[in-house]
N, C-alpha and C positions, 0 to 999 in steps of 0.2 A: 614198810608196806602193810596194808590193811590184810587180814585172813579173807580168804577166800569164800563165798557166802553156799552151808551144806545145801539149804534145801532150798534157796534163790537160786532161779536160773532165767533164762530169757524169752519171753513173749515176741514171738518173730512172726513181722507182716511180710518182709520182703525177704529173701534169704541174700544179704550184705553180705562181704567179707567176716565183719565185724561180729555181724548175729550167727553167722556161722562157725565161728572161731572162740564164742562162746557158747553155744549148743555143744560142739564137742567137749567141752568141759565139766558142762551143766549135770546134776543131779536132776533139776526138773527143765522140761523142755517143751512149750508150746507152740504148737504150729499150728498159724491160720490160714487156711489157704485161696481167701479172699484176691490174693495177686498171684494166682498161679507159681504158688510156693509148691502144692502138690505136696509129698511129705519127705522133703529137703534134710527139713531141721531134724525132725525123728530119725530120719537113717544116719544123722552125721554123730547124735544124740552115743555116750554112753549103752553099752548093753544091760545097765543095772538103774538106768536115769528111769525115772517117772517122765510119762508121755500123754502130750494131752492133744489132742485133735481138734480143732473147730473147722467147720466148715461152714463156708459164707453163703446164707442164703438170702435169697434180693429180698423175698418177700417171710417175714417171721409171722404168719398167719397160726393164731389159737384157734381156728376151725377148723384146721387142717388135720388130715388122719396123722397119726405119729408113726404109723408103721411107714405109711409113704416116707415122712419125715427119716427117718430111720434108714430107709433105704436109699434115699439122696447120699445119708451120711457114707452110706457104703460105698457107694458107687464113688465118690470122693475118694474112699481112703483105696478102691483097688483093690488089691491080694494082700496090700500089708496088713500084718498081722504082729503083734507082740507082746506077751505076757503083762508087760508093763503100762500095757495103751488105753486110756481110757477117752471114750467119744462124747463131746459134749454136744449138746442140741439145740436150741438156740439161745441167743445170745443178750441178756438183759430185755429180756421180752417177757411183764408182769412180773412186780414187784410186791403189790397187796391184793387182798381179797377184790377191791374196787376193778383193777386193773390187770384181772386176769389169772390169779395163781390156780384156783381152781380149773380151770380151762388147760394151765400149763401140766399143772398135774394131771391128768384124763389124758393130754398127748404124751404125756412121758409114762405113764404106766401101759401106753401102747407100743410107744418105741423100744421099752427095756425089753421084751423076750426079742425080736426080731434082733436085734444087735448081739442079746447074750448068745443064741443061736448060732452068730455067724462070727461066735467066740471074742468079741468085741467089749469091754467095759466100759460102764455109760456113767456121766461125771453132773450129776442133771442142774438143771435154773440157772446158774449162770446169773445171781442176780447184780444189780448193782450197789455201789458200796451205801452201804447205812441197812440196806433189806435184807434180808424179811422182816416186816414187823411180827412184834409177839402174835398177833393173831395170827397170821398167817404157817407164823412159825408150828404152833400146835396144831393148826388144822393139818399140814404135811405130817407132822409127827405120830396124828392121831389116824393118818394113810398111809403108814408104813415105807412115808417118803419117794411113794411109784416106786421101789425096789430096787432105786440105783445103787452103784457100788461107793459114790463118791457126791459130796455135795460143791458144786462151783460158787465159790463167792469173789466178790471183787472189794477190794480194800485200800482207798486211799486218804489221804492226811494234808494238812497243808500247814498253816504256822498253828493250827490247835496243838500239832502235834500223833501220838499214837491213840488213841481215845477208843471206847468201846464202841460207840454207835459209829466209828466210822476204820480206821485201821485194824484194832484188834473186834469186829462185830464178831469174830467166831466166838472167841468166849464168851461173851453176854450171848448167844445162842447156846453154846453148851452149857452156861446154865441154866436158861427157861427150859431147855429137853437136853439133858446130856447123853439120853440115849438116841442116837444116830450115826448116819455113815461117815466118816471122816472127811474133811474136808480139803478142799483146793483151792486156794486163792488163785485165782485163772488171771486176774491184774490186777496192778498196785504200783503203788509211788505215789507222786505229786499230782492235784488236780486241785478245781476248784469246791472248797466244802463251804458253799456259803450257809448251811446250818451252823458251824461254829465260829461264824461273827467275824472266820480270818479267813475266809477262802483265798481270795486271789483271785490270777489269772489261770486258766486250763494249762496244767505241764510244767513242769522243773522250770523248763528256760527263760519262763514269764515272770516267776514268784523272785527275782531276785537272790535267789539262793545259789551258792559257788559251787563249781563241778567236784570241789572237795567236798564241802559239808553232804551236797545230796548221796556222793557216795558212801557216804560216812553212816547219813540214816538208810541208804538200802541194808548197807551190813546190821546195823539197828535193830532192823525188821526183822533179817533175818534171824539173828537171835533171842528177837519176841516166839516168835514160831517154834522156832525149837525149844520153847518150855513148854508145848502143846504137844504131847504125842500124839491128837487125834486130828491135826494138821499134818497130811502126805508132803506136800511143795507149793511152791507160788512161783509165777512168774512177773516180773517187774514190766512193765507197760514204757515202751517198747522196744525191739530191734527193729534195724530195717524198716523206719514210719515209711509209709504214702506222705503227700505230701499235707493234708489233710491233718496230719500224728507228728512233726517236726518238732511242737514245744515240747514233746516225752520222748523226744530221740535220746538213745540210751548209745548207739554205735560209737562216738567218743570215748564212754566212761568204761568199757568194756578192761581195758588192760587194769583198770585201776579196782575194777570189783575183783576182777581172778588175783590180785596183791601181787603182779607183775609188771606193773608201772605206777607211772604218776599220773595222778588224773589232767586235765588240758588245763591253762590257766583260765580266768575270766577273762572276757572280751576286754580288750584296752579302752582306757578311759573309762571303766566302770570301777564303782567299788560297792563290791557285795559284802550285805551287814544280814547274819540269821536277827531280823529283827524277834525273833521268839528269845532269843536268849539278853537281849539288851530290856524290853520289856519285862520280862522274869526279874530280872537284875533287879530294873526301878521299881517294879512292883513290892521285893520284899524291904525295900527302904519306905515303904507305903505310901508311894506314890498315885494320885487318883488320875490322870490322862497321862499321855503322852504323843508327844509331834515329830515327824520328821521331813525333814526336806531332801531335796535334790539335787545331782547335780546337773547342769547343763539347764538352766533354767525355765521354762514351760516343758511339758511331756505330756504323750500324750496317756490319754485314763488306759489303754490297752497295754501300754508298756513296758517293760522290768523294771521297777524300781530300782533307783541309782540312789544309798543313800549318802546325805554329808553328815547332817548333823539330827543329833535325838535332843531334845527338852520336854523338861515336865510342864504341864499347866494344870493349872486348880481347877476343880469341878466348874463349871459353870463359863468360863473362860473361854470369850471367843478366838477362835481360831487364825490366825493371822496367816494374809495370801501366802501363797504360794505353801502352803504347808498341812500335812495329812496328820488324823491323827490315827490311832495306834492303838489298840486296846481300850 
């Protein structure tokens, strides 16, 4: 059985059997309370786990006061209170200077005293994975960061891999400004990164990837981060989907990240191939393309790839039906 992952723990929309039974487990624990989760997972959550709060708002308006903003979040969270709770405020809303970070920044250095006030720690931007760019990055740096205690980022990978501009971006942040507030990876796993050429489809369950291997790179991740002391926790995307979040349902692989089970097999009549490690392979034989086919003959472009067979072909080399190429 795999170890146990320290500072992975589980990003819960709905409060499941599943996401609840790892919240109790969990070092970090994030509660969104977009489906009337209320704060489930934080009370079931460790007395020493990292807590992070979102609250769903319909509308993520940058003109908006932040102290209102601020006091939505309150009114969310009720009486709870916890040494360990930090409130994040909204939710991948401005990512560069073009699209708002400025604006984000002015609401969040209004919401930080109201929240600190009402003994509250605030986790701020929330961006999504690849952001902030460098500019944007020193402009916040060069603003004292609006004064939160915590910076939210989201970090996900597909067959590239861990990479700086998009799994591991907090380093390449900590080195453009290593002086800042520590960071949260608020979500992470599998999605689509169509910047590096292998995205996919959105979510684990679409990329072909087996409920062994993706559990195998949560643990991964997990101890990329923990060679990061300025990394608090991260939660994995997600427990508990809406129906909307089904290809990142994580409630299956639960027994198998706490190293208390075996993870589920693959759906029958599939066969899942990490096409990153077969491609890695032909590539150091110096290989210049490569193909793979399927099985069950047409599928459609939205689909998990099914794979049968890999072949190299030569630069230039057209592509023969029914077959995709790969790198």
């Amino acid at each position: 059985m795999a170890q146990p992952p320290l500072r992975l723990g589980p990003h819960v929309i709905v409060p499941t059997e599943q996401a609840i039974f790892w919240a109790e487990r969990a070092n970090t624990v994030l509660n969104f309370d977009g489906s009337g989760l209320g704060v489930s997972a934080l009370l079931a959550a460790p007395d020493s786990a990292l807590r992070i709060f979102r609250h769903y708002f319909q509308n993520q308006d940058l003109g908006r006061s932040g102290v209102d903003v601020a006091n939505d979040v309150l009114a969310a969270l009720g009486g709870y209170r916890h040494p360990n709770l930090y409130a994040q405020l909204y939710n991948e809303r401005g990512h560069d200077m073009a699209s708002g970070v400025p604006d984000l920044l002015r609401l969040t250095q209004e919401a930080v005293p109201v929240l600190h006030a009402a003994g509250v720690k605030v986790a701020g931007f929330a961006f999504s994975t690849s952001w902030p760019d460098f500019e944007s990055w020193m402009f916040l740096a060069a603003n004292g960061f609006g004064g939160v205690d915590a910076i939210i980022l989201h970090e996900y990978w597909a067959w590239g891999g861990f990479t700086l501009e998009n799994a591991l971006h907090h380093r390449q942040l900590h080195q453009w400004a290593p002086a800042h507030p520590p960071f949260i990876i608020g979500e992470c796993g599998r999605d689509n990164i169509p910047a590096e050429g292998s995205g996919g489809q959105a979510g684990w369950q679409r990329q072909g990837v087996s409920p062994a291997d993706y559990v195998a790179e949560l643990i991964d991740y997990d101890s990329r981060i923990l060679e990061d002391g300025y990394v608090l926790g991260a939660t994995a995307f997600t427990n508990g989907p809406t129906p909307d979040w089904t290809a990142f349902d994580l409630d299956g692989l639960v027994a198998a990240i706490l190293g208390i089970g075996p993870p589920p097999p693959p759906p029958p009549g599939e066969v899942k191939v990490n096409l990153a490690l077969i491609v890695g392979a032909l590539a150091l034989a110096g290989a210049v393309g490569y193909l793979f086919a399927q099985l069950g003959g047409d599928q459609e472009e939205e689909a998990p790839l099914r794979v049968r067979e890999v072949r190299e072909i030569e630069e230039g080399e057209p592509v023969p039906a029914g077959w995709r190429v790969v790198g």
